[in-house]
N, C-alpha and C positions, 0 to 999 in steps of 0.2 A: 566222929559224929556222935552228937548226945544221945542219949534215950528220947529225949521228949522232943528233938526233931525230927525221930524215926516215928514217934507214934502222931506227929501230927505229917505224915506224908511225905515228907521230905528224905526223897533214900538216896541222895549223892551229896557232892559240895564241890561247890567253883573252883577250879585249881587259881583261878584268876583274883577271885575277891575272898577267900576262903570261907566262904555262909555256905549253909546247909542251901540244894535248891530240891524241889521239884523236878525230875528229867523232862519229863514230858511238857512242863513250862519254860524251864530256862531259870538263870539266874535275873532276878531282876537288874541290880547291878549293869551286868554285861546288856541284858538290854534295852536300859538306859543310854547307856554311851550310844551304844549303837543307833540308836534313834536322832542322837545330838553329834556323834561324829563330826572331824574335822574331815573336810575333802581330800581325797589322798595328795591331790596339785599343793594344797598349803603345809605341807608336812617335808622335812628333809628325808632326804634317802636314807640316812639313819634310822629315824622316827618311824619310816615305814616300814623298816627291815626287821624293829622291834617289836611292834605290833605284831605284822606276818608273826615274825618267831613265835609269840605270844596267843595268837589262835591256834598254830599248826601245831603245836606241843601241849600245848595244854588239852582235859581233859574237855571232850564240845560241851558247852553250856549254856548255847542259845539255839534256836530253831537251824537247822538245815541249810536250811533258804536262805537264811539272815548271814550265814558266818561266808556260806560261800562269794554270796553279792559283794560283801566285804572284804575278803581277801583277791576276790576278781580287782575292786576299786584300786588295792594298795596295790598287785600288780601290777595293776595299769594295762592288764589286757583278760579276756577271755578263759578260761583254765577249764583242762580234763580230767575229773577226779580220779586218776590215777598216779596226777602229778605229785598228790598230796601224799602218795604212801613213800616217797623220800622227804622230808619236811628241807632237807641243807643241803639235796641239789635245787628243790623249790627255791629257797633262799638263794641260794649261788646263781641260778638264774633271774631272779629279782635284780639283781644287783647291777645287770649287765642293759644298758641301753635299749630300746627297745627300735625293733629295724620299723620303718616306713614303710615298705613294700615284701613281700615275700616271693619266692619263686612261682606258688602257686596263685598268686594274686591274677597272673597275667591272662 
């Protein structure tokens, strides 16, 4: 990071987009997409599993609020941030179809 992005505020950088951010704001970049995002339904399992990877690994650089709604989407179900302190069994359960009913549903 430069001098003259530390002395105007800026004391990280997007592992995503590599510009200096603000923590406390977020990279603008990232939440841009995030505003314009495709739906997780129009995206391949691929495209979604890259993504995932792509928040879960990477350094947070948007709001909280923002990163989890969005990896909730690409799961395609609900999560407990505990899931998130393995990022590739998160991934490896991504991967895997998602059940209709659960034992506890009944």
């Amino acid at each position: 990071m430069t001098q003259r992005a530390m002395a105007d505020g800026l004391t990280s950088e997007c592992d995503i987009h590599l510009v200096p951010i603000d923590e406390a704001r977020g990279c603008t970049y990232c939440l841009r997409f995030l505003a314009s995002a495709p739906k997780a339904g129009e995206l391949t399992l691929l495209q979604r599993l890259d993504e995932l990877e792509q928040w879960l690994t990477a350094r947070r650089s948007v709001p909280t609020e923002a990163l989890y709604e969005r990896i909730e989407e690409l799961a395609g179900r609900g999560i407990s941030l505990h899931e998130l302190d393995d990022p590739d069994l998160f991934l490896r359960r991504a991967q895997r179809p998602s059940r209709q009913t659960d034992y506890w549903d009944w």
